[in-house]
N, C-alpha and C positions, 0 to 999 in steps of 0.2 A: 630560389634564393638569389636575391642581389644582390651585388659585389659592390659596394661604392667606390665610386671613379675620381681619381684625381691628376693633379699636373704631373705628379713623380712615378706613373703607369710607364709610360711613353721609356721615359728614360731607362725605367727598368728595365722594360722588355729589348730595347736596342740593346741594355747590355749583355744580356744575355746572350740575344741573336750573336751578335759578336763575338764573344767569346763561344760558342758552338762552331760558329764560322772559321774563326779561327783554329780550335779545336781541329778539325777536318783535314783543312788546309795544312796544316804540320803531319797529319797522319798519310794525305795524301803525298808529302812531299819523303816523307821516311817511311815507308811504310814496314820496313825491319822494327820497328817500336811501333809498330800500331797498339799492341795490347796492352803493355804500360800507359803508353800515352793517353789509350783510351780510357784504360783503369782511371787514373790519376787525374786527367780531365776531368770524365766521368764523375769521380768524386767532388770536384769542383763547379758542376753543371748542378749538379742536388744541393749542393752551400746552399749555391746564390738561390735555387728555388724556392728550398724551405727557408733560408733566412733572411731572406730579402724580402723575395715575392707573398708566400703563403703568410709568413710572419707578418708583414705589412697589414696584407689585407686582411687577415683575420682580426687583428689592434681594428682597424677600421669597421669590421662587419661587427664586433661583440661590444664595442665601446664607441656606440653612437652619440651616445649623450654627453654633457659636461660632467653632467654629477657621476657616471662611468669611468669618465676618462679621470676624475678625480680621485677613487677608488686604487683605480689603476695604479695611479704616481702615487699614493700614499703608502699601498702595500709595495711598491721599487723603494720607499725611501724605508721602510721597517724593516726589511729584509737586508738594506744596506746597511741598519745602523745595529741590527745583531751578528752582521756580518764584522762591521768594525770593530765592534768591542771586542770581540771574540780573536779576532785578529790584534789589538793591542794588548790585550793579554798574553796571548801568545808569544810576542813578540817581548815581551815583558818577563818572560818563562814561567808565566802562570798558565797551566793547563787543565779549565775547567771541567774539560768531558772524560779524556783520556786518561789512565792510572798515571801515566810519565808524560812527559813535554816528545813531541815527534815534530821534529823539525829540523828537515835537509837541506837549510836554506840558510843557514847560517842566523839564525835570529830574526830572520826577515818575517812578520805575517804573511800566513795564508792563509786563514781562517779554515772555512768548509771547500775553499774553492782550490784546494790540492798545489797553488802556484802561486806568490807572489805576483808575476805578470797579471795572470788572472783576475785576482783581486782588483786589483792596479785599475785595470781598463773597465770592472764596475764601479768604480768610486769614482773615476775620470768623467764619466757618464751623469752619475749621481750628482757631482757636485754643480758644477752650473747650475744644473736642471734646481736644485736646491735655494740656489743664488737666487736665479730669476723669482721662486718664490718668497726670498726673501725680500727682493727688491718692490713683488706684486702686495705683499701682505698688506693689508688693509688697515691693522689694530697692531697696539705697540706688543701685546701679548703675543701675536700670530709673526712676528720678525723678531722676537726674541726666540721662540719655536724653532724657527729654520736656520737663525742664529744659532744654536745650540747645535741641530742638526749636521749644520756643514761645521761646525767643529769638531763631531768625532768624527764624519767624514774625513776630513782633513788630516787629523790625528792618524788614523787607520792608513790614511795614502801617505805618509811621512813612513808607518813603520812599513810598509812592504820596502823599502828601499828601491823601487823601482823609477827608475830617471826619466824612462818614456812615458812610464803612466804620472810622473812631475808633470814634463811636460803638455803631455795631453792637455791637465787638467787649465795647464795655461791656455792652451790654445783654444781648448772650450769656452772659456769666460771670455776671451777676446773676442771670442763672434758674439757671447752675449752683449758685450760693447758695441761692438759694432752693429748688432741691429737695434740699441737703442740708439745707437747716433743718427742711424737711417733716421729713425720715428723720432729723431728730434725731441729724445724724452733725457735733456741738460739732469733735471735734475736727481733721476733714476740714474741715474748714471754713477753721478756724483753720492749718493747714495749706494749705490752696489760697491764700488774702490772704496770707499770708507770702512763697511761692514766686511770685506773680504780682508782689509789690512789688518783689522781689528782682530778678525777671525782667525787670519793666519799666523798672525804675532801668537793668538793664546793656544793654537794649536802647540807650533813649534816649541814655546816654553816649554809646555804641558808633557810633551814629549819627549822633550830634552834631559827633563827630569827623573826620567827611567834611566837608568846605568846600560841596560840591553839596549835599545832604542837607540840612546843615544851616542853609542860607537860606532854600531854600524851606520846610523844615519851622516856620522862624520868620515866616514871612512867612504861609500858613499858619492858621496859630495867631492871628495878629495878627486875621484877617478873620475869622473867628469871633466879636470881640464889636464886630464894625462893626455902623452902622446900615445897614436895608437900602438907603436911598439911597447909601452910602459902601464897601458891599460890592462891587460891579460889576457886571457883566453876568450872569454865570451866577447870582447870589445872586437878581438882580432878575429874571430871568425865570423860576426856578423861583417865586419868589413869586405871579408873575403866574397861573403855570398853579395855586396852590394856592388863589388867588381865584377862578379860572374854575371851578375843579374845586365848592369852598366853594357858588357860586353856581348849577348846574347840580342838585347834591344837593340844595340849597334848594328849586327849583322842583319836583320829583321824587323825594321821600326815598326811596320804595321801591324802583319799577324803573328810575328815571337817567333818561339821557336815550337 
């Protein structure tokens, strides 16, 4: 069997080496924690394998072709858009599967994926990837398609409530900007920011217009320019861990702790 080889091998495997290396080095250096560290590492050495390495190259070895790789992204985008709905409903307190509405999340979508974050960070993914085919479509029928598409997309990332996975989703469509600006593709461009504002304007309505949705979406929204003392609990303990983390790389810039 051959493996096909590309530019992002190299970098993989250094990071791994690295982080192994590193690994070592912290156990050599405390070795009273060797067996958590190792555990814990350990479990972090199998991440990156299986979800980096084996996951990359297997997408590479089973989906050689275009018409594969097109298969591929079309069954990512149908599993996202019955993931969405399923999660707007929800979030809606219609519970199509379940006898009662289960949700420990305050209203927030999770559809099948157990966590609003969760969710969050497959439609972050989904949606650029979405855009771009909107942008690529060929026929006015095939970008009203993906048009549609990145609209429950959208819809679905609005009801998780989740601000990182907001975010994200900005920061994914921004490199898809920027590598059409690379390619000097003005008018794709100008094209993508139209359909996205369009997009998101009819999301946001659409959403808004749910009573469930749209409280918690404003409420939300509100805590995003709290201070961290006024944010609450989850705001203030990931801080905490971005100070532990801050302080640890301090003592250890190169191989941690």
């Amino acid at each position: 069997m051959e493996v096909p080889r590309t530019e992002a091998d190299r970098p993989l495997w250094l990071w791994l080496g690295f982080g192994i290396l590193t690994l070592v080095l912290a156990i050599i250096r405390k070795p009273e924690w060797a067996l958590s560290m190792a555990l814990m590492g350990g479990e972090g050495v199998v991440y990156v394998v299986l979800n980096a390495l084996m996951l990359f190259h297997a997408y590479l070895y089973l989906l050689r072709t275009e018409k594969d790789r097109d298969r591929a992204i079309g069954l990512f985008f149908w599993v996202g858009v019955v993931a969405a709905v399923y999660g707007i409903l929800q979030s809606s307190g219609v519970e199509p599967i379940w006898p009662r509405a289960i949700n420990p999340f305050g209203g927030r979508a999770v559809s099948t994926f157990g966590n609003p974050n969760f969710l969050a960070a497959y439609l972050a993914v989904a949606i650029p990837l979405a855009a771009v085919k909107f942008v690529d479509a060929g026929t006015p029928t095939r970008r009203l398609i993906y048009g549609l598409l990145n609209l429950v997309l959208l819809g679905a990332l609005l009801c998780t409530g989740t601000r990182s996975g907001w975010l994200g989703t900005l920061v994914g469509l921004a490199v898809v900007v920027g590598f059409l600006w690379r390619a000097a593709a003005r008018e794709e461009i100008g094209r993508l920011l139209k359909g996205v504002a369009a997009v998101s304007a009819a999301a946001l309505i659409g959403v808004m217009l749910l009573p469930g949705p749209r409280k918690m979406i404003i409420e939300r929204t509100k805590s995003i320019g709290l201070s961290f003392e006024k944010a609450g609990q989850p705001l203030g303990q990931r801080v905490l861990i971005w100070r532990c983390t801050k302080d640890m790389i301090m003592e250890h810039p190169l191989v941690g702790q």
